[in-house]
C-alpha positions in Angstrom: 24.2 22.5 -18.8 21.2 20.0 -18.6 18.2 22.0 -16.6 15.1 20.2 -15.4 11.6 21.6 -16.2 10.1 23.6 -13.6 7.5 21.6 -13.2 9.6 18.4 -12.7 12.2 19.8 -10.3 10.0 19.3 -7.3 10.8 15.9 -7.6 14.4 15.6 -8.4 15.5 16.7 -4.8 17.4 14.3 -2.1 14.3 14.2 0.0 12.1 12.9 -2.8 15.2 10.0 -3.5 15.1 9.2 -0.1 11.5 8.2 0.0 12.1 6.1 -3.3 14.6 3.8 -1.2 11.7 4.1 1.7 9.2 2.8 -0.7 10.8 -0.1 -2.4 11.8 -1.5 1.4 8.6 -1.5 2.3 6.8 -2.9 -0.8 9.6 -6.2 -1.2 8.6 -7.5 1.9 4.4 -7.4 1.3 4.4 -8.6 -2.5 7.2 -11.3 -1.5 4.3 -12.6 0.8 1.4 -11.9 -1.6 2.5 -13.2 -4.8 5.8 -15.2 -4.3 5.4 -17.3 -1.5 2.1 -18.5 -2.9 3.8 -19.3 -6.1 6.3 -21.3 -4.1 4.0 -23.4 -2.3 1.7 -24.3 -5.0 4.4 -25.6 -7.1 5.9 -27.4 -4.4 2.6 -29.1 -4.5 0.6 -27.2 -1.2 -3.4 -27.5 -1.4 -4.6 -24.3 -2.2 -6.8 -24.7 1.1 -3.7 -24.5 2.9 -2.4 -21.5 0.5 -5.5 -19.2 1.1 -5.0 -20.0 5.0 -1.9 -17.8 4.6 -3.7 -14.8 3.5 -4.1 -14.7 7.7 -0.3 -13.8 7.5 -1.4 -10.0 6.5 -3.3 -9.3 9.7 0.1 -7.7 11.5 -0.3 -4.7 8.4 -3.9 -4.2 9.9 -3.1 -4.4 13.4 0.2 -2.8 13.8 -1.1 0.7 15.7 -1.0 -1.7 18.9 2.8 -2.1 19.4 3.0 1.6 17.4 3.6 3.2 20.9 6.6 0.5 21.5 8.7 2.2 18.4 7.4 6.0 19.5 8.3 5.0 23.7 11.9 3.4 23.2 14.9 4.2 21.0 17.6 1.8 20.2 21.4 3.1 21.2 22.2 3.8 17.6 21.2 5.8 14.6 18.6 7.3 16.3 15.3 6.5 16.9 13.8 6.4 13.8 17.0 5.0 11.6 18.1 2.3 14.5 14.7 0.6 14.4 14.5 1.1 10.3 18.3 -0.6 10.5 17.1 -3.7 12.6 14.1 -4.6 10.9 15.7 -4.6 7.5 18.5 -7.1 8.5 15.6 -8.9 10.3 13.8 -8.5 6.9 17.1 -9.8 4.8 17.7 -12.6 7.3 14.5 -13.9 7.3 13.6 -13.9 3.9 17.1 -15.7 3.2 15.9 -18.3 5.5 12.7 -19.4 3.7 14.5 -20.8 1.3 16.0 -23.2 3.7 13.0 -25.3 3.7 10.8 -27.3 2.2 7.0 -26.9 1.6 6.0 -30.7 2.3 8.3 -31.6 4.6 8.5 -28.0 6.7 5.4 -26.5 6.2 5.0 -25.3 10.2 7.9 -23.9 9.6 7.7 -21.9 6.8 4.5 -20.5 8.5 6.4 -19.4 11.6 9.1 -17.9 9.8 6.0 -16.0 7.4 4.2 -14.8 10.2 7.7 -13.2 11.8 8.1 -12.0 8.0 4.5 -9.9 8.0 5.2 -8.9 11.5 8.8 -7.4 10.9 7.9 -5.6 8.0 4.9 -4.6 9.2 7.0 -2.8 12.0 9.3 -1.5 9.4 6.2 0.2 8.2 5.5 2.1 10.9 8.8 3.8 11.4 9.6 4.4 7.5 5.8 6.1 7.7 7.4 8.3 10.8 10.2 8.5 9.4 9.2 10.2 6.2 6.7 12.2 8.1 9.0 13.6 10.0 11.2 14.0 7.1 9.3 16.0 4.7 7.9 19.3 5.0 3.7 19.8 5.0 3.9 21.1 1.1 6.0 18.2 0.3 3.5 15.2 1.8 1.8 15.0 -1.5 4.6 14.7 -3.7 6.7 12.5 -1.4 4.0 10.3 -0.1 3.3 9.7 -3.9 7.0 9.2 -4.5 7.3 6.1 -2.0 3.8 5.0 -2.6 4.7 4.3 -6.6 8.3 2.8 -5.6 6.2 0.1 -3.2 4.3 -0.8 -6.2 7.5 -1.2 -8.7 9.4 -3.1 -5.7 6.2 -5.7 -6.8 8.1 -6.6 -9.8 11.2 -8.3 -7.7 9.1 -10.9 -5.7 6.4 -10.5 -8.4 8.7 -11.3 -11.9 12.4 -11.3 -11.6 12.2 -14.1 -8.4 9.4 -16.2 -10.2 11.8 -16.1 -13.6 14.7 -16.8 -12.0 12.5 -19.7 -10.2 12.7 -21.7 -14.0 16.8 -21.4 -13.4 17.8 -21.7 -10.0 16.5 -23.6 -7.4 13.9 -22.3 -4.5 16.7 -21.5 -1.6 19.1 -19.2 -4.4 15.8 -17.3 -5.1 14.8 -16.5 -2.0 18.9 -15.1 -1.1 18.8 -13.1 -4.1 15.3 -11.6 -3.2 16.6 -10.9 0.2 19.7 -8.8 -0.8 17.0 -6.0 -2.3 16.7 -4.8 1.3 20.5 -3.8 0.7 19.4 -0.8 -0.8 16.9 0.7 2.0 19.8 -0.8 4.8 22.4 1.7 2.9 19.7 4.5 2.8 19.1 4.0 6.2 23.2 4.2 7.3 23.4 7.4 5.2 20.5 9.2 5.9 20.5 11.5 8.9 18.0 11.8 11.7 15.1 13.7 10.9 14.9 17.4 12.6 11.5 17.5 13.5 11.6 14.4 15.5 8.9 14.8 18.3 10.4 14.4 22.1 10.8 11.0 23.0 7.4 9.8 25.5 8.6 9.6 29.5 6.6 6.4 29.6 4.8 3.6 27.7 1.3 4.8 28.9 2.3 8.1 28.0 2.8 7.0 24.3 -0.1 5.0 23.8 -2.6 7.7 25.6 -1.1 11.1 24.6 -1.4 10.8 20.4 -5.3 9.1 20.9 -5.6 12.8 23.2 -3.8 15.2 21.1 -5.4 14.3 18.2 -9.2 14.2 19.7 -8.3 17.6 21.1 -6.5 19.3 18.1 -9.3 18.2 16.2 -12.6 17.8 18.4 -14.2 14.5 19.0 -16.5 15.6 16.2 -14.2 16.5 13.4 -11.7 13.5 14.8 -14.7 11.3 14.1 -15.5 12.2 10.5 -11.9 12.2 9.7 -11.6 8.6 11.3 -15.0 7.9 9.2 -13.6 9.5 6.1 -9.8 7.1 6.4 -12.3 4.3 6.2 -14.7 5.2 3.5 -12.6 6.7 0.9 -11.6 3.6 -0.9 -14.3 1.2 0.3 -15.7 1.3 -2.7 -12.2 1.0 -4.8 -11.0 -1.6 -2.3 -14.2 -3.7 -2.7 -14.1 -3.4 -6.8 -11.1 -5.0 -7.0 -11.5 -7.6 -4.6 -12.2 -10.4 -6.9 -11.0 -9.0 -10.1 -9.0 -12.1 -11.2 -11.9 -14.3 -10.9 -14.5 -11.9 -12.6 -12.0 -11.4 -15.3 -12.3 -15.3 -15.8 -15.7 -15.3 -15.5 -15.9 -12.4 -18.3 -14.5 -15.4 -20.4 -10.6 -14.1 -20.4 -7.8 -16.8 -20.1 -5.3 -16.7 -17.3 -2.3 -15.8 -19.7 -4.6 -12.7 -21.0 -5.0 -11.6 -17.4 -1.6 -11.5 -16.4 -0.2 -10.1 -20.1 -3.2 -7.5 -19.6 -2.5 -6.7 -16.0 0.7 -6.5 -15.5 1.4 -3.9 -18.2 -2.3 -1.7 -18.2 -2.3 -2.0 -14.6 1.1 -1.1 -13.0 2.0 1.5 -15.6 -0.9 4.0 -15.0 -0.9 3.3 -11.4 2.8 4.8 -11.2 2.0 7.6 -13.7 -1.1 8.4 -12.0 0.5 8.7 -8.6 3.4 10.5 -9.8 1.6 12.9 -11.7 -0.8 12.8 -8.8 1.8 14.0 -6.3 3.3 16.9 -9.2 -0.2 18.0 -9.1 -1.0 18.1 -5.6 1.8 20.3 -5.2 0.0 22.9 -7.3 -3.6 21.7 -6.2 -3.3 21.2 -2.7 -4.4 18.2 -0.8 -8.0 19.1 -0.6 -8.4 19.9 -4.3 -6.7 16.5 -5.3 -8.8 14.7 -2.9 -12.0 15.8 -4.6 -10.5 15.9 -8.4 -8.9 12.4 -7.8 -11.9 10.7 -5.9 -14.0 11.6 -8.6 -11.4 9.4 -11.3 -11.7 7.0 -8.7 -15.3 6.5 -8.6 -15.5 7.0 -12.4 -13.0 4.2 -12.6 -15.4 1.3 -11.3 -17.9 1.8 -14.1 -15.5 0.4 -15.9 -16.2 -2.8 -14.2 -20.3 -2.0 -14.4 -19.7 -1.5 -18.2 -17.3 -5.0 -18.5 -20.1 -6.7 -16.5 -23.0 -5.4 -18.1 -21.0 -6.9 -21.9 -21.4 -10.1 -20.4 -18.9 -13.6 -20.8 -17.4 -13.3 -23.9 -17.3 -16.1 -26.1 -14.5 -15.3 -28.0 -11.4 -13.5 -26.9 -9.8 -11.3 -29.8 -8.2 -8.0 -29.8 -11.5 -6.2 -29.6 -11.6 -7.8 -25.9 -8.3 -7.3 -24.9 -8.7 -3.8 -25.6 -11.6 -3.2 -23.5 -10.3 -5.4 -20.5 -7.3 -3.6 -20.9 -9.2 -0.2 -20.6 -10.4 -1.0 -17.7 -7.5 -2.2 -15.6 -5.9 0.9 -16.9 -8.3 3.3 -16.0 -8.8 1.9 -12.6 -5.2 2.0 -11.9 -5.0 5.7 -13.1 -7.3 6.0 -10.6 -6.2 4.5 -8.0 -2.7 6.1 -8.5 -4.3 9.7 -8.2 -6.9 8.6 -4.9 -3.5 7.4 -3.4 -1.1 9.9 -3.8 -3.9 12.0 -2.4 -5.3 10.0 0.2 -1.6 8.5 1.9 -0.9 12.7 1.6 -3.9 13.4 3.7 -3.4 10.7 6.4 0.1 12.4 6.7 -1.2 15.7 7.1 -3.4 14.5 9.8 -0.7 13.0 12.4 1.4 15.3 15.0 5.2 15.2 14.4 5.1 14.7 18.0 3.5 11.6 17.8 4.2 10.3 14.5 4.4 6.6 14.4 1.3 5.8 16.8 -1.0 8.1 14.8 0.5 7.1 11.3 -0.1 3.6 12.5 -3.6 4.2 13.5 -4.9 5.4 10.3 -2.9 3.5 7.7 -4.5 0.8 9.7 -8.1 1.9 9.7 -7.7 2.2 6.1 -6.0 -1.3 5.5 -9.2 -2.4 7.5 -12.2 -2.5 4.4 -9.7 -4.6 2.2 -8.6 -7.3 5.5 -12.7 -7.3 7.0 -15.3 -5.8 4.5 -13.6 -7.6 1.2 -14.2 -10.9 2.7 -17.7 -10.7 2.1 -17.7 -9.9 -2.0 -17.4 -13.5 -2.9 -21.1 -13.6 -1.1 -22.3 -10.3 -2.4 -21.3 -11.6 -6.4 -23.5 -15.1 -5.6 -26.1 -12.6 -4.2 -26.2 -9.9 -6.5 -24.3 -11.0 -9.9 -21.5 -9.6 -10.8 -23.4 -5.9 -12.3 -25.3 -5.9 -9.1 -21.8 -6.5 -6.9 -20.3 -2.9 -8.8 -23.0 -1.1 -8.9 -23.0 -1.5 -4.9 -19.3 -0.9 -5.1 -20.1 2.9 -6.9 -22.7 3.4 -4.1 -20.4 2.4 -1.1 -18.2 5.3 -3.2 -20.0 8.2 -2.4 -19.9 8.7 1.4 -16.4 9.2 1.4 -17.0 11.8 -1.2 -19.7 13.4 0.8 -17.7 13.6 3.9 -14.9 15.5 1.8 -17.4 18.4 2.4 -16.6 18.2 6.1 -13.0 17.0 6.2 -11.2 18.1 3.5 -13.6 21.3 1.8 -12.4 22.4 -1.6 -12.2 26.6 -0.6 -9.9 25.3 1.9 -7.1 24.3 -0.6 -4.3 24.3 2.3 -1.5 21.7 1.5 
């Protein structure tokens, strides 16, 4: 009889499948917004003006720790609290999606944005409670592994909205695209239905005020206003610098003389790959490591990774593209997505760690937020820093903004302290 290897087993256990379901519903709904509803509208003929207004759509994912406390306050008269608000926001999800398709870009285009925004802001809200749920879910030695579990299935759900829909796209027309792109959120609705209630649920708040104030107090006075500071400090620094690299990868990957159809060939093969082998080997490794230790091994590959980019910039536009090139563009998407692959696994592990069971969703909320925040506020500003600085200059400030996350490891996360 087949037996896994010891070292794999951690992950072939029903908690670790569950957060593979968790993962893909919650990625399908983000990459549907990111990369095939821009697809749509441009070849239905939408300005790209009008296009790059819709990147506004993502602000819900950033400011969803405001109507947190709702989901943590009130429980729907099914399934539980956790699974009856995962349950309604899928169908929502499905529904919606489905409906996209009923329109047209030139003639509809207020409503397509109505119907996006309720899109972002559903699955947004989905967000929190699968974060709560899975929280709640797994045990403390688990958070790495399973945290790195869901975080690679998010990326492979990409690949629906991201490939399969925009193939399918050359076959069918717009409205059978989007229906077959919502029925992927049958697989997390069946998870949900079959899943039980986690144990370790906190108690349910007496009041709305009590929701929103008591996980902002329990976590200043677990941890101190001081250590609640440089932990908040630390959500927001550790992949400022990773965040900001990548920013405007596309367009310095043109501007490094690459064509389009190298970019995407390139990317979608050296950069998904390594990003799901990094997390998942990541999260098998944190389970030996602990948390701490992977923060500080994996933050180092991540801050290696962008000088990559340095070295790519300092090479210069390349005049001809041959397999020499390819090789070294596709060295460094690889790399970096190694990279980020390990900082994730470790980082979406630590946030974990750092909520109260009791107050799950408003404190998950709260940090995934903070950490959403450099890539929705500070990466507006790299377009201006490349005109400023040149593109060597721009990464080179990008390794720099790096290091205080690194630094504060000492404080928040200090490698003697190896606790999972």
């Amino acid at each position: 009889m087949f037996s896994a290897p010891s070292w794999l087993s951690p992950l072939l256990t029903r908690r670790m499948a569950i957060c593979v379901f968790t993962g893909f519903a919650s990625g399908l709904p983000l990459y549907l917004l990111l990369n095939l509803l821009p697809a749509w509208l441009r070849t239905e003929g939408i300005s790209l003006k009008a296009i790059g207004l819709f990147a506004l759509i993502q602000l819900p994912y950033t400011w969803k720790f405001l109507w947190s406390p709702f989901l943590d306050r009130y429980a729907l008269p099914w399934l539980g609290r956790r699974r009856g608000w995962m349950f309604v926001t899928q169908v929502l999800l499905l529904v919606l999606i489905a409906a996209l398709g009923l329109f047209a870009p030139q003639t509809d285009l207020q409503m397509i944005v109505v119907l996006a925004a309720l899109l972002a802001f559903v699955s947004a809200t989905q967000d929190i409670v699968l974060d709560a749920y899975r929280r709640e879910l797994l045990a403390d030695s688990e958070l790495g592994l399973g945290n790195s579990v869901h975080v690679n299935a998010y990326r492979i759900a990409g690949l629906v909205p991201g490939s399969l829909s925009l193939i399918l796209a050359d076959h069918l027309p717009w409205g059978q695209v989007f229906a077959i792109t919502a029925l992927f959120m049958l697989p997390g609705m069946a998870m949900t239905l079959l899943v039980a209630e986690p144990t370790l649920a906190g108690r349910l708040p007496k009041t709305l005020r009590e929701a929103v104030v008591e996980p902002f107090r329990e976590f200043i006075d677990r941890a101190g206003m001081r250590e609640a500071l440089l932990i908040l400090s630390f959500i927001f620094l550790y992949k400022l610098g990773d965040s900001l690299c990548t920013a405007l990868a596309t367009p310095f990957y043109l501007d490094m003389g690459f064509a389009k159809s190298d970019i995407g060939l390139v990317a979608k093969h050296a950069g998904l790959w390594p990003a799901v082998i990094g997390g998942l080997l990541g999260g098998l490794w944190m389970v030996k490591l602990g948390i701490n230790r992977a923060l500080w091994l994996f933050g180092v590959v991540q801050l290696v990774s962008i000088f990559g980019f340095v070295w790519l910039a300092g090479i210069g536009k390349n005049e001809t593209i041959g397999a020499a090139q390819l090789s070294q563009l596709a060295l460094v998407i690889g790399f970096e997505a190694l990279g980020v692959g390990l900082g994730t696994a470790a980082f979406v592990a630590f946030i974990a760690r750092a909520t109260n069971p009791l107050f799950t969703a408003t404190q998950y909320a709260l940090f995934s937020s903070l950490a959403a925040a450099p890539r929705t506020v500070i990466n507006a500003s790299a377009g201006w820093l490349v005109e400023q600085m040149g593109w060597e200059g721009f990464f080179w400030l990008c390794v720099a903004l790096a290091v205080p996350g690194m630094v504060l490891l000492l404080k928040v996360a200090p490698w003697h302290k190896s606790h999972t």
